[in-house]
N, C-alpha and C positions, 0 to 999 in steps of 0.2 A: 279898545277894539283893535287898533293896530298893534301893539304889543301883542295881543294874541293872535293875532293872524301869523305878525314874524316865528311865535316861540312855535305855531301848530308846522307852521312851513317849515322850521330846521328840525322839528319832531320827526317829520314825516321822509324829508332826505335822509335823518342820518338810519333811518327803518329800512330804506330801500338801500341804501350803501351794505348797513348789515345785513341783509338779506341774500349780495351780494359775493360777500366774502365768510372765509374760514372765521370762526371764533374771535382768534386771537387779531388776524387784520382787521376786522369789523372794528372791532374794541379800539383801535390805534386812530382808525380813519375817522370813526366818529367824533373822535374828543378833540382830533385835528380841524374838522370840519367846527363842530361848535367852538374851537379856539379862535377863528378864521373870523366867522361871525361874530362874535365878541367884541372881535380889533376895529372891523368894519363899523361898530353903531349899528348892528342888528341886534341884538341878544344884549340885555342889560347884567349886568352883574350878579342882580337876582335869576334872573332866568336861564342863565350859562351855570349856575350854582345849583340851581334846581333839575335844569336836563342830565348834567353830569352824576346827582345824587339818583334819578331815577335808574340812570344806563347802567349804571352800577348796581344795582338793587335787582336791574331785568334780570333770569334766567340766561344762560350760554343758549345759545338757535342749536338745533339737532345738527349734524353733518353728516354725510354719505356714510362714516368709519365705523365700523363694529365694534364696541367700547365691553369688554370682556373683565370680569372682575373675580378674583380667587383665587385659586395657587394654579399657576402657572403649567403647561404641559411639559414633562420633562424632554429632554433632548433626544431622547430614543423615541418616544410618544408623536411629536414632531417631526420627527425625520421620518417617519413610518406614515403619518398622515399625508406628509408632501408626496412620498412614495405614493401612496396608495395601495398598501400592501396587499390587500383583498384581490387585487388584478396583476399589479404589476412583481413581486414578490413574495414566492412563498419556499418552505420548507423543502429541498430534498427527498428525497424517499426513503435513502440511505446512507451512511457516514453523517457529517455535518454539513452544513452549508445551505445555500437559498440559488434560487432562481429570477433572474432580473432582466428585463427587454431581451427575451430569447437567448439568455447566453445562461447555462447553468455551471456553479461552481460548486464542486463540493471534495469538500478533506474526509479522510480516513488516516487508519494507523492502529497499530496496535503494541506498546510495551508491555514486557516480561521481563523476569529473573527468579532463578532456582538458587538456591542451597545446593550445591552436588559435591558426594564423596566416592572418590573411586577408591578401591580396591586394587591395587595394581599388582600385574604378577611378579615374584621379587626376580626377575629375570637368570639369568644364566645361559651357556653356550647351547643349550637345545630349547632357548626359546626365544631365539635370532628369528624374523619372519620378515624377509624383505615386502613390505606393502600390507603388512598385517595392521589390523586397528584394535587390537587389545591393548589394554593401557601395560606397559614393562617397565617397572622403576617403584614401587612400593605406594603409599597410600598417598591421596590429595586430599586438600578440600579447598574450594573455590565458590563463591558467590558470583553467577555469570547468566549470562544468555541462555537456551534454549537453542534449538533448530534452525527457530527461525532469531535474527536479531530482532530490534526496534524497528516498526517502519513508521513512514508516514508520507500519502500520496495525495496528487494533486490532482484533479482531472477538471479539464474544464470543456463545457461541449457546446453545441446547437445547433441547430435546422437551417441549413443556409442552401436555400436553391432546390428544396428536395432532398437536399442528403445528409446525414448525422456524419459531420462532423466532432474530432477532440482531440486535443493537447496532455498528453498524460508522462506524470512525472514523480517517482517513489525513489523515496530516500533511506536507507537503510542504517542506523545507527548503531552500534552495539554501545554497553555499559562499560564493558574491561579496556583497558588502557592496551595497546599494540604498538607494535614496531614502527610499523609505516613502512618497511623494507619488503617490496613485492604488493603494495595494494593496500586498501582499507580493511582486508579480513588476514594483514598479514599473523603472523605467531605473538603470543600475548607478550606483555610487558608489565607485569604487576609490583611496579618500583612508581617513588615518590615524584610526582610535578611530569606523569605521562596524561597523555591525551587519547581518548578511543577513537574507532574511523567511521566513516560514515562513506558506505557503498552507495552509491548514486548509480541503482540496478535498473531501474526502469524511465525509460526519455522516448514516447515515441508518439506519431501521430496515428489515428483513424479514421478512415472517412468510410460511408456503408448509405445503403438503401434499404429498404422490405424489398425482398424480389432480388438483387441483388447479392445481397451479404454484404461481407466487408474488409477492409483491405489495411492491413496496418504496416507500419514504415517506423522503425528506429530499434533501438534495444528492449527485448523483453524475456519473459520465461521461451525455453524451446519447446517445441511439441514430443519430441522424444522423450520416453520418459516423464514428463509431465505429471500426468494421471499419479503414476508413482507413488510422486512425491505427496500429491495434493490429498492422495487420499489414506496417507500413513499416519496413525495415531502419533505416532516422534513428534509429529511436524507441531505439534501443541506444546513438548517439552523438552526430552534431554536427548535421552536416547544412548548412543558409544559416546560418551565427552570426549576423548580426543583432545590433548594437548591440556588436563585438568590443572595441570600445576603454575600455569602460563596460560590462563585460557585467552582466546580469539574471542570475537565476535561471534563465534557460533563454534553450537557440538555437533558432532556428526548425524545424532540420527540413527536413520536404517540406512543413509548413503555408502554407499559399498559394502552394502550386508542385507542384499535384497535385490536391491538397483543401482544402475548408475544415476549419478547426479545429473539430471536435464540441462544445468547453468542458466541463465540472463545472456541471449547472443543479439548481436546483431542480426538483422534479420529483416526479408518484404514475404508478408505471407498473407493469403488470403484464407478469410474463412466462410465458408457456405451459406444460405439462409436453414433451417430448421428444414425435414422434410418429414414429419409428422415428428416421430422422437432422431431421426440420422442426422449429423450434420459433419461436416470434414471439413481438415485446414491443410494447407498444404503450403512451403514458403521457402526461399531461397537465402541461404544462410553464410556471413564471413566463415570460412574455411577455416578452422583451429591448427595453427601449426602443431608437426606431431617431431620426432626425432631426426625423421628423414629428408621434413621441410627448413633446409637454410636458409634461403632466398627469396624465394614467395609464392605463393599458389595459382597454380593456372585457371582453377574449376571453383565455382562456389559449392558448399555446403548443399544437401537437399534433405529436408525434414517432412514428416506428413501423418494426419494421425485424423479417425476414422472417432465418433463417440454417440452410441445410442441407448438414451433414456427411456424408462418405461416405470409409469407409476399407475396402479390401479388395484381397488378392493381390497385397500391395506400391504399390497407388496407391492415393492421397488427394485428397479433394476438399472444398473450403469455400467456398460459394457463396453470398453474400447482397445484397439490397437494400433503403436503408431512402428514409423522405420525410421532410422537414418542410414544417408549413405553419403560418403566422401571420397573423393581420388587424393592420395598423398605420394611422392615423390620417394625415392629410391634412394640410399645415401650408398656409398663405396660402390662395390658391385652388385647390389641388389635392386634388383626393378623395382622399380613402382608399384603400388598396390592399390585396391582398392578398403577403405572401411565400412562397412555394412552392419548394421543389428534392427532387428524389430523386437516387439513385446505385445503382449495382451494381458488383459486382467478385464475383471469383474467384481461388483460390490451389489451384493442382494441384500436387502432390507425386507423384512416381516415384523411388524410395531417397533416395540423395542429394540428389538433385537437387528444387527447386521453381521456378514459373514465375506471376506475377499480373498481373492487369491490373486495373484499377479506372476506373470514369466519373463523372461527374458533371453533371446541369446545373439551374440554376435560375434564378428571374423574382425580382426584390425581394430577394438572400439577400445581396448582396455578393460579395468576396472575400476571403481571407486568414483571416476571424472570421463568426460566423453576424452579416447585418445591418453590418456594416463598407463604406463603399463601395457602400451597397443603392441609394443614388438618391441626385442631382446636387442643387441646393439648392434646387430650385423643388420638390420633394418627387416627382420621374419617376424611376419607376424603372429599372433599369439590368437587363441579363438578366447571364448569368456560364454557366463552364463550364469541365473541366479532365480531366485522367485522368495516370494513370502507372501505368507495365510495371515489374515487376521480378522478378529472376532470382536464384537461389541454387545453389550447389555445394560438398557438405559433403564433403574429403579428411580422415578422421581428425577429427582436433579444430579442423582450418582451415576455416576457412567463405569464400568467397569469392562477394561477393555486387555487382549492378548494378544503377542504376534510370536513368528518365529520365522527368521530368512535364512538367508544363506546367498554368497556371491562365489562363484570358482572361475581359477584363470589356466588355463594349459600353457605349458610350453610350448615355446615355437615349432617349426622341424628340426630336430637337430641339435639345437639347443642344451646346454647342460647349466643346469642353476640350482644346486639341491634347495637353498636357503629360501627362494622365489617362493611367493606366496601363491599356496594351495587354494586354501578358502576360506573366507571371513562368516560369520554367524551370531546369531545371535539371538536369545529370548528376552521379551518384554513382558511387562507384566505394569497395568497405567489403573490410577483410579481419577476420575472426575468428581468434581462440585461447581454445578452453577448457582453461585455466590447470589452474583445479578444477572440481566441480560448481558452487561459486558465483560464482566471477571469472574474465571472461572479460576479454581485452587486444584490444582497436581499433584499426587505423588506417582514416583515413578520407582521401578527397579529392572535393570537391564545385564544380565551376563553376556559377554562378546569372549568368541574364540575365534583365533588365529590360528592357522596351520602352514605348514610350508611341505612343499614338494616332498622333501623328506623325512619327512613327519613332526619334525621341530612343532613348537604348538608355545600358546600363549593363553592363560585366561585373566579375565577380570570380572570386576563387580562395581556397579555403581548405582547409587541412590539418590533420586533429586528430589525436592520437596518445590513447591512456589506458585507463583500465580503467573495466566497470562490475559491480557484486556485487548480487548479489540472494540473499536466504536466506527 
């Protein structure tokens, strides 16, 4: 009877010790406690032999831990559940990227490259054209860029205090190997063990409200001219190549054969909120030194451009004008001046089909580049002026599209420069294919005339084929 009273009593502690503890300490403590007992003359040989074969025979006690069995959740699977991606990260809207405790990040970018063979004219002394962009020196071919190069941008935003805030930052890469002598889009360099550039065009901040608008700060596109650019069939492929034999980072385009080029400036500009379709930006700009600026600029730059949308019962409209104007300095005996130009244009849509026209004129602005070509070397300025139509027609996923510009530059007062470039021109002629939503397949063909004050003249011809991707 006492035998069994001692074996029920060390039965019944080492149940309450493992009751106590995790698994594996129960299991230690018990066999510790019935060893204890054993030494003592409580627990006989037999009965320390027998508790020990039961403890071992028990089942493990359940514990708090959630015991999971089967293949494992992968590392994306998990990171996503800790996340809690249903709340706290989701997908962008556009480009790539995700949104996570109020800060959204997302990439874009878009690469290309054509095929392009220009037709050059085989040159001679009446087709000298100071500032002329027809190709002179006989045939090329080049595998290169487009309009536009490579890009790929960064923006990252979020709601802080009420106001949208963002960090935004676009890289610009081309394919073809260059100099590096004057910048990332210097003159090509198509020899062994070269490296291409990488324009770093846009670096600037935003911050805005509804009601508001919004207000941005560092380098970006200028409002002049702008529109222009954004809304010229080129800007998808080739257009004047320019420099085919050696190409850059980029071909010309309709740049100086329609409009002047806007550039990437420095620049604090604010823009409107929306006032049904009106909305206007207006912004204060680094001052582009010009011929007559040695030393440095007393005035900033001023830019400003006006843009009203209209879409309804299958017709579309976009309709905008913008100006610039600059004060630049006087070199020898010539005063100071000022540069001034505005532009207007329109882009009508009816289904398929869209139709544009665009103008330009200015005093002191140049052509080809804002301030390029602005006045003759006595520091007089030069007036300038250009436009170009263009046409679209979307069957399906082909797009078939046509343009024709033209840029012309005057003489100063006074001035004599037979050679000085009269006016540049040019027809296009684009076919589209959307591939997918992101790649879309090009052919292009473009003739470019040059003319100079004295009638000297230049023609080419160029053909590009390729694709370009934007995601």
């Amino acid at each position: 009877m006492r035998s069994t009273a001692r074996w029920l009593s060390a039965t019944m502690l080492a149940v309450c010790l493992t009751g106590f503890a995790t698994p594996a300490s129960a299991q230690t403590a018990t066999r510790d406690l019935l060893q204890k007992l054993k030494e003592k003359g409580i627990l006989s040989d037999e009965e320390y032999d027998a508790l020990i074969a039961r403890e071992a025979a028990a089942p493990a006690p359940a514990s708090n831990a959630t015991v999971t069995t089967g293949t494992p959740a992968s590392p994306q699977q998990a990171a996503a559940q800790a996340l809690d991606d249903k709340r706290a990260v989701r997908m962008t809207e556009s480009g790539v990227g995700f949104e996570m405790g109020g800060v959204q990040l997302k990439f874009s970018g878009s690469v290309n490259g054509f095929y392009v063979h220009d037709n050059g004219d085989g040159g001679g002394p009446d087709s000298t054209v100071v500032g002329g962009l027809a190709t002179v020196g006989g045939n090329s071919s080049s595998i290169r860029n487009g309009l536009l190069p490579g890009f790929f941008k960064v923006d990252v935003t979020a709601n802080q205090g009420g106001w949208d805030v963002g960090a935004h930052f676009g890289m610009y890469p081309g394919i073809n190997s260059v100099t590096g002598v004057g910048g990332a889009n210097s003159a090509g360099s198509p020899t062994a063990l070269s490296t291409s550039g990488i324009d770093y065009r846009q670096t600037y901040l935003t911050f805005g409200k509804a009601g508001f608008g919004e207000i941005k700060i560092g380098r970006d596109i200028g409002l002049f001219a702008s529109e222009a650019i954004l809304n010229d069939i080129t800007l998808l492929a080739s257009g004047t190549p320019a420099g085919n034999v050696a190409p850059s980072n980029t071909t010309l385009g309709r740049i100086g054969i329609g409009y002047i080029y806007t550039d990437f400036q420095p620049q604090i500009t604010y823009t409107s909120p929306k006032f049904g379709g009106l909305q206007f930006s207006a912004g204060v700009f680094q001052p582009l030194t010009t011929i007559g600026e040695t030393e440095y600029n007393d005035t900033p730059g001023f830019q400003g451009k006006i843009v009203y949308d209209y879409a309804g019962g299958g017709f579309g409209a976009h309709v905008w004008a913008s100006g610039i104007i600059q004060n630049h300095d006087g070199i020898g005996g010539s005063p100071s001046y000022t540069g001034r130009a505005f532009d207007v244009g329109a882009k009508l849509t009816a289904g398929p089909a869209s139709l544009l026209g665009y103008y330009y004129m200015g005093t002191g602005v140049g052509t080809t580049g804002l301030f390029i070509l602005s006045t003759d070397a006595l520091g007089r300025k030069r007036d300038s002026n250009g436009f170009y139509v263009q046409g679209t027609y979307a069957i399906g996923k082909v797009t078939l599209g046509a343009s024709y510009g033209a840029s012309y530059l005057d003489l100063a007062d006074g001035e004599v420069n037979p050679v000085l470039l009269d006016s540049n021109s040019s027809w296009v002629g684009q076919v589209r294919y959307g591939l997918t939503s992101w790649v879309t397949l090009l052919g292009e063909y473009t003739r470019t005339r040059a003319e100079a004050q004295n009638n000297n003249r230049a023609t080419s011809n160029a053909l590009a084929l390729g694709a370009i991707l934007f995601f």
